[in-house]
N, C-alpha and C positions, 0 to 999 in steps of 0.2 A: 261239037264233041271234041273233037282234035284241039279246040280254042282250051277248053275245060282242059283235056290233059296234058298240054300245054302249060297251060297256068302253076296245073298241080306240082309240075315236075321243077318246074321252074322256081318255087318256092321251097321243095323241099332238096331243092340242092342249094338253093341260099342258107337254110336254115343248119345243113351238112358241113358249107364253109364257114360260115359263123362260129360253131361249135368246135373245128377243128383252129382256126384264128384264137379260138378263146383258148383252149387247150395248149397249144402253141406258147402264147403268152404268158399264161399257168406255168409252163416249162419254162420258162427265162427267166420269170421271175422267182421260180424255186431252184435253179442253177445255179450252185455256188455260194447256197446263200445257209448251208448247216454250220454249225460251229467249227472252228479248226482243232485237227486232228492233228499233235505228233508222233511218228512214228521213228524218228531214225537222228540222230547228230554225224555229219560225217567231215572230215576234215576240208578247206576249203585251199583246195593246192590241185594241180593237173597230174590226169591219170598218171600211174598208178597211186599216188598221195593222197588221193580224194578216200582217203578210206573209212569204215566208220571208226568213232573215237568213244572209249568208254567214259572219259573224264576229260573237264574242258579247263580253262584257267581265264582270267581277266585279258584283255588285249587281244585274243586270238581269233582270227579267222572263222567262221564256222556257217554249213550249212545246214539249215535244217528242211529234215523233209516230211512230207505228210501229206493232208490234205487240206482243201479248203481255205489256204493258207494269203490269198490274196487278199487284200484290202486290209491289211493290218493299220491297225492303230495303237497299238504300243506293244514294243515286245522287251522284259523285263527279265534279266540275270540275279537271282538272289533278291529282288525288287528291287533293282536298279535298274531304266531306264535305260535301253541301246538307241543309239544312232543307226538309221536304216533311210532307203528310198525302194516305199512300196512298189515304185512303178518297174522297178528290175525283176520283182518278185514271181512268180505262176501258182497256179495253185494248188501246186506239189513239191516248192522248194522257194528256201530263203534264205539270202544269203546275208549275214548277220557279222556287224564286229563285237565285241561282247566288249561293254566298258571295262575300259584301262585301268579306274579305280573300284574297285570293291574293299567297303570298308567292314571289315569282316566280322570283328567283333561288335558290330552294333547293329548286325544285321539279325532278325529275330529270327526266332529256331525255327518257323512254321517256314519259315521263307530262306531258307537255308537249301542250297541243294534243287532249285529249284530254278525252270523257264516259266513263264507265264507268257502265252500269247494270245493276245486283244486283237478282234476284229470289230469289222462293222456289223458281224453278226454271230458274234460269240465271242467265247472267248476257254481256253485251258491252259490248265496247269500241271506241266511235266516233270518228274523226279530226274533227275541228273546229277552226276557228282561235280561240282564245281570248286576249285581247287585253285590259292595263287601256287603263282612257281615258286620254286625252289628259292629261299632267299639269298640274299647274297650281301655281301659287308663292303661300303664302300670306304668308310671313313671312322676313325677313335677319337672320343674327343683329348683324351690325352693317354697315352698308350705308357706313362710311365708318372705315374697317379701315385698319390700315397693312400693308407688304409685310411679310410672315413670319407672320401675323395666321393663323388660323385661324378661318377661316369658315365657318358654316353655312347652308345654304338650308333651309328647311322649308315642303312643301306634298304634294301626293297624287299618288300616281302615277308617280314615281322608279324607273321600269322600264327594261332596256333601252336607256337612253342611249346617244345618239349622237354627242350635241355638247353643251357648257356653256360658257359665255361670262359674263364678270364685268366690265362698265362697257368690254363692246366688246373685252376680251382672253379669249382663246382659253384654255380651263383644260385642260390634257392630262391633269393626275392627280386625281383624287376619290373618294372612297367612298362608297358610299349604303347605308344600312342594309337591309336583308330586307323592312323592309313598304312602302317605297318612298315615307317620309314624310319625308326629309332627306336630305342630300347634301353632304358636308364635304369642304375644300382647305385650301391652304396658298396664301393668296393671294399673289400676281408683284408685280414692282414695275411701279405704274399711272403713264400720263403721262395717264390722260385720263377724264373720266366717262361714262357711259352705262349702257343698261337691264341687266337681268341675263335670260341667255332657258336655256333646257335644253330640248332638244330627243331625243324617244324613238320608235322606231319606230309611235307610236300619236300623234304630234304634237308642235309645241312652244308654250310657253307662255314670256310675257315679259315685265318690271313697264314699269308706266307711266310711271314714275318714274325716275331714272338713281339710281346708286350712286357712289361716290365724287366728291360732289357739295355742295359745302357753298355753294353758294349761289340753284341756281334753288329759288325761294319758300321762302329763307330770312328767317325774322323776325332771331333773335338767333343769332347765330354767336359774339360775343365780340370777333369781329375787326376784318376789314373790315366787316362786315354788325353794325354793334350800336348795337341799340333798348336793351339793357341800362339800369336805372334806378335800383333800389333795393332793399333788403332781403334780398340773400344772404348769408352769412358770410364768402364774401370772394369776389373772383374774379382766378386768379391761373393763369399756365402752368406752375406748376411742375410738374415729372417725376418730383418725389419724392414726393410728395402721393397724385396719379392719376398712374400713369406714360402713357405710350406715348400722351396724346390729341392731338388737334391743333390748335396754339397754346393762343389762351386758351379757360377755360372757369367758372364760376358752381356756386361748393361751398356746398350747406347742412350746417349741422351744428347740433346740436342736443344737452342733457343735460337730464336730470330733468322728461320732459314730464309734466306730471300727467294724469288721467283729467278726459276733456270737457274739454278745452283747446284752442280756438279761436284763441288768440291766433299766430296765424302772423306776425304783424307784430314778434314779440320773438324775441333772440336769432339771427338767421340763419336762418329757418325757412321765409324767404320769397322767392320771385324773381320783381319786375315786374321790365315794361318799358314802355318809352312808348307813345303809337301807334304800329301798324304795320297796313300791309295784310296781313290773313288770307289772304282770298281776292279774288282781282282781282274788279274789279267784274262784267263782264261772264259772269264766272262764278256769282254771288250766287244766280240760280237753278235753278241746276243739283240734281242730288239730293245731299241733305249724308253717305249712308254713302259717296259714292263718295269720300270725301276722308279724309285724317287728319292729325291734329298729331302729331306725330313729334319726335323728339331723342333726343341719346344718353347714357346715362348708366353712370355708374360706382358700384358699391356694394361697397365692400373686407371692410366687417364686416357682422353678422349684423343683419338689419333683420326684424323682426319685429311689428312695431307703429307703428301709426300711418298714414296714406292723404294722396297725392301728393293735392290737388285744383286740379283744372286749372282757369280762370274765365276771362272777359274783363270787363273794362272796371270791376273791382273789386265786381263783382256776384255774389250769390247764387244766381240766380232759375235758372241752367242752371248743372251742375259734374261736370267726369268724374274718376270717381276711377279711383286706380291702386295698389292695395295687393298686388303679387303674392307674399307671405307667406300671402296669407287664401286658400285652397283652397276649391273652387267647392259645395265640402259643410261647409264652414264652419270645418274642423281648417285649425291652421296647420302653415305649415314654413318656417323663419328663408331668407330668400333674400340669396345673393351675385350678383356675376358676377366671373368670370373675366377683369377687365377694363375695356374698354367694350361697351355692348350698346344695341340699335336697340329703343327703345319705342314703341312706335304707339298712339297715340289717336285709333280711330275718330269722325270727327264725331256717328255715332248714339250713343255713348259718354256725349255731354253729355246728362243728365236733371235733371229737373225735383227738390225733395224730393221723398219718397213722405211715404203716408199715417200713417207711423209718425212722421216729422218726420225723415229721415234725408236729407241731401243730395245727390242726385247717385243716386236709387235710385226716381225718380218715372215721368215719360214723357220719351221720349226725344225730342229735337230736330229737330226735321221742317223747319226752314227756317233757310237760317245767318242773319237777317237778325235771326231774333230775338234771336240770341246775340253776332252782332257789330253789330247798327246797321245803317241804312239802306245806308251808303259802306262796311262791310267792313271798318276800318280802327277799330281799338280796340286797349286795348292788352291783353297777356297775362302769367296771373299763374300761378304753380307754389306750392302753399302747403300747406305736411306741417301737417295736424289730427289730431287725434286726439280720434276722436267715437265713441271708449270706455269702459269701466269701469274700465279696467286701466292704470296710467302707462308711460312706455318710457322706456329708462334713458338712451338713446341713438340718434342718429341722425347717419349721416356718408355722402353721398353729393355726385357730383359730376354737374354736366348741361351739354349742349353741344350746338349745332348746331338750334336749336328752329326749325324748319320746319312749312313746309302741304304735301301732297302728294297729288297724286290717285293713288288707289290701286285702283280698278276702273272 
């Protein structure tokens, strides 16, 4: 009898932990396994910054929280694919970089405004406001255009536009490319100079400096404004030469430069000027990237050889070069323009030689006084070297308009 209830008991507690094993396992494998839930965007920065955020942008940081949030397999900005590593993630928070490009106008309305997170066992779709930043203007393709000129603006964040304005005139027609880094017209006939601003529902951004403007902190214009001195190949308004510039302007031209030839004082290869004030005095110490030497220039054929060196005061010792032929990995590509076009030399631009003995490739210029003199007031020189191996058979370009300009 005791054998019997023995037996009895004995099986029905096997059959007790079976049922609780099965139940058990039931639970594991329903653990974690419902769709994910968002609940919350919060900024991703140490207390107190961690806060929530009602609108997100391209590039930025971001946590998100919820549930069931582990085991993702794609998580999607506007349908754009983020970079993540699940394995950092819990299953109430993810920490998220939101891609750096969103291409906004080709993103379709439905997916606009939107997270989508994919798991291994579901998957949602969250409303959020997602917004680029504010834009900002980094560069004009010629900031002293004539009317019919086609213009381009280049800088980040060309979303959305609301308003564009060119030297104070209202631009009604424009196109801006897809990744929101330009924004091209057909410029109006101007009676007047000023800033350029473009304004987008996330902000507007505006230069410091006016456009069609040939005379505040202009050095050499040709014209009315000319410190002009010596050593171009000629300087003349013709419209057959360079067309379309304004009045006079200062041509180098050059044949058969040989390898490591220095000589910029031979043949037209060179353009001072006298003294001029660079920079007003009262500005001297100000920070020198916020400034640039600026002018425009014109290059009809293939330039491929040889580097612009910019100098004051017929010195060595600080020089910024401008070769945009040489590609920033070291292959070339023979450069035109279509024209005239806005070259900007940053003041950090001007360096020291480097250690190789190469000019203009050392430390960069931390104070404009060493580069112009105690009074600002030196003169300025444009000088094609060519401080390479290889000769260039030719060189034909036109420049105008040589300016200081504060530019941030």
């Amino acid at each position: 009898m005791k054998n019997i209830i023995y037996t009895a008991c004995h099986w029905v507690l096997t059959a007790v932990t079976a049922c609780l094993l099965i139940s058990q396992a039931g639970c594991k494998k329903n653990s974690g396994q419902a769709a994910p839930v968002i609940t919350s965007i919060r900024n991703y920065a140490a207390s107190p910054a961690d806060s929530l955020v009602h609108k997100i942008g391209p590039g930025q940081w971001i946590v998100i929280s919820g549930h069931n949030l582990k085991g993702a397999a794609g998580i999607y900005f506007d349908g754009v694919a983020a970079s993540f590593n699940d394995a950092l993630f819990s299953d109430t928070s993810a920490v998220v970089l939101i891609p750096s490009v969103i291409a906004f106008p080709s993103v379709p309305a439905k997916s606009l405004n939107t997270i989508t997170y994919v798991t291994t066992h579901g998957q949602t779709v969250f409303s959020f406001s997602i917004l680029p930043p504010a834009p900002t203007i980094s560069s004009i393709s010629n900031e002293n255009a004539n009317a019919g000129d086609t213009v381009t603006i280049y800088g980040l964040n060309f979303f959305f536009i609301q308003g564009l304005s060119f030297a104070g005139t209202s631009i009604a027609s424009y196109t801006a490319n897809s990744t929101g880094t330009s924004v091209s017209f057909v410029l109006p006939t101007l009676s007047q100079s000023g800033p350029v601003s473009i304004t987008t529902n996330s902000g507007s951004a505006t230069t410091l400096y006016n456009v069609n403007d040939v005379e505040t902190g202009m050095l050499c214009n040709f014209d009315d404004i000319n410190s002009y001195s010596w050593g171009a190949y000629t300087t003349t308004n013709s419209t057959t030469l360079f067309p379309d510039g304004k009045g006079n302007y200062a041509q180098l031209y050059a044949t058969n430069i040989g390898a490591n030839d220095f000589s910029w004082y031979n043949g037209g290869r060179g353009l001072n000027t006298n003294a001029v004030q660079w920079v007003p005095a009262s500005e001297l110490a100000d920070t020198v990237a916020h400034y640039a030497v600026k002018f425009e220039m014109n290059v009809p054929a293939s330039w491929n050889g040889g580097t612009l060196f910019i100098a004051a005061n017929y010195t060595w010792t600080y020089i910024a070069r401008y070769a945009p032929w040489l590609n920033a990995d070291g292959s070339t590509t023979a450069f035109t323009t279509s024209g005239w076009q806005t070259v900007t030399i940053p003041f950090s631009s001007f360096k020291t030689k480097s250690s190789a003995g190469y000019s203009g490739e050392g430390l960069s210029l931390t104070s404009f006084t060493d580069l112009l003199g105690a009074s600002g007031n030196t003169s300025l020189h444009i000088w094609l070297i060519n401080d390479a191996a290889s000769s260039i058979a030719s060189f034909d370009a036109a420049i105008d308009n040589i300016r200081v300009e504060k530019i941030q």
